[in-house]
C-alpha positions in Angstrom: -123.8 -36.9 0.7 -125.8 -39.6 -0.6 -128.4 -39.0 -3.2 -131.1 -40.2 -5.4 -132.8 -38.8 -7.8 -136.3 -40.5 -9.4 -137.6 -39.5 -12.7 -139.6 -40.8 -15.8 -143.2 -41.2 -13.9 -146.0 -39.8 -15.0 -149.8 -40.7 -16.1 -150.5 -44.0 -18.6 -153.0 -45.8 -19.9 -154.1 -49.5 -18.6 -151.5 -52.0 -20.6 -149.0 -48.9 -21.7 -145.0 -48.8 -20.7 -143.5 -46.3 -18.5 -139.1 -46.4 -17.9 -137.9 -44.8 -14.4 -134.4 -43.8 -13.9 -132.6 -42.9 -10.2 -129.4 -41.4 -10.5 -127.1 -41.7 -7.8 -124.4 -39.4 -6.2 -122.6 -39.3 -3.3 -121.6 -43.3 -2.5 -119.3 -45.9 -4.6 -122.6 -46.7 -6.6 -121.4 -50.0 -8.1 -120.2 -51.4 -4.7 -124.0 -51.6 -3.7 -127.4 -53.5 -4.7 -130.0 -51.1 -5.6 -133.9 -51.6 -5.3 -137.2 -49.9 -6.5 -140.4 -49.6 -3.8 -143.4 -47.8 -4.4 -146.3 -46.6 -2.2 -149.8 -46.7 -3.0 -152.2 -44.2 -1.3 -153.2 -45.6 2.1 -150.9 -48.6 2.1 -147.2 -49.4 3.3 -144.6 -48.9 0.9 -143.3 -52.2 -0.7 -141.0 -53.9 -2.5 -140.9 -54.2 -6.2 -137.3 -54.8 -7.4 -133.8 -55.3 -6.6 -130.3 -55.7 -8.2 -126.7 -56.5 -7.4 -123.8 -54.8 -7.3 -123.2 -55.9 -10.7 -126.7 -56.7 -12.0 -126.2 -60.7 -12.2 -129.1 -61.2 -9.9 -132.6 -59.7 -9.7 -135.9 -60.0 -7.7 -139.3 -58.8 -8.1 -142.8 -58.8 -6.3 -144.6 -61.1 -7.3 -147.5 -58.6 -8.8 -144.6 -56.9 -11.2 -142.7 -60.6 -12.4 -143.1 -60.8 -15.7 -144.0 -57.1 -16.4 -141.2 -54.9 -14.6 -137.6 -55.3 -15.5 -135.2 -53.6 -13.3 -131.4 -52.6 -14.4 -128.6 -50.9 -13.8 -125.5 -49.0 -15.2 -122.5 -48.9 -13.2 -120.3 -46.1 -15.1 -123.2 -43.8 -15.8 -124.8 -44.5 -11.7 -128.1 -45.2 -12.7 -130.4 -47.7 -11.7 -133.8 -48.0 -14.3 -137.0 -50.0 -13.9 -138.8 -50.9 -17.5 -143.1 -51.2 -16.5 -144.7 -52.5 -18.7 -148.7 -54.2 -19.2 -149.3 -51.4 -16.7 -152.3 -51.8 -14.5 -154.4 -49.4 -12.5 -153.1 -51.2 -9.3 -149.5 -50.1 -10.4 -150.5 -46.5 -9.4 -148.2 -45.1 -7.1 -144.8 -43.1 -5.8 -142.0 -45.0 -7.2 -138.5 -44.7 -4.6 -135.5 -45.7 -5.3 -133.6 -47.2 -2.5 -129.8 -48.1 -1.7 -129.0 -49.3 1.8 -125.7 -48.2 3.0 -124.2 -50.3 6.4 -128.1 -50.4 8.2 -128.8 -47.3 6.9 -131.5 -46.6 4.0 -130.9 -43.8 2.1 -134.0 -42.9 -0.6 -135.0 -40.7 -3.1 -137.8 -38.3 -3.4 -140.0 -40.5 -5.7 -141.9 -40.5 -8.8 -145.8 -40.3 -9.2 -147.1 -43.2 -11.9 -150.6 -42.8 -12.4 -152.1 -45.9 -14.5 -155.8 -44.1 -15.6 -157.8 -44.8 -19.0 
């Protein structure tokens, strides 16, 4: 079966670097784009990175461009996203997400806390 598996969150001061990693299992992993999404406390969960099957095309939220770099590793199944210049209003659960046919398939998440 399909899974995902966050890691690498965790608390970080304002302007510090944090690196998440999702491993994947259970689907052809390199025959998919991958994305990141993260949830803040009272708000919807959104958007904040995607890749390609083979990592030649990326996107990000406008709020992370610049700052976030997201990658991807196609023999090991792993899909990484490098934060950087973190901010307080980064604070969230990170999820990593691959949509198989119309059906999203996502991980448990990964608390980043951005706190002096």
């Amino acid at each position: 079966q399909v899974q995902l598996v966050e890691s690498g969150g965790g608390l970080v001061q304002p302007g510090g670097s944090l690196r998440l990693s999702c491993a994947a299992s259970g689907f052809t992993f390199s025959s998919y784009a991958m994305s990141w999404y993260r949830q803040a406390p009272g708000k919807e969960r959104e958007l904040v990175a995607s890749i390609t099957r083979s990592g030649g095309i990326t996107n990000y939220a406008d709020s992370v461009k610049g700052r976030f770099t997201i990658s991807r590793d196609n023999a090991k199944n792993t899909v990484a996203l490098q934060m950087n210049s973190l901010k307080p209003e980064d604070t969230a659960v990170y999820y990593c997400k691959v949509q198989i046919y119309s059906r999203p398939y996502w991980g448990q998440g990964t608390q980043v806390t951005v706190s002096s």
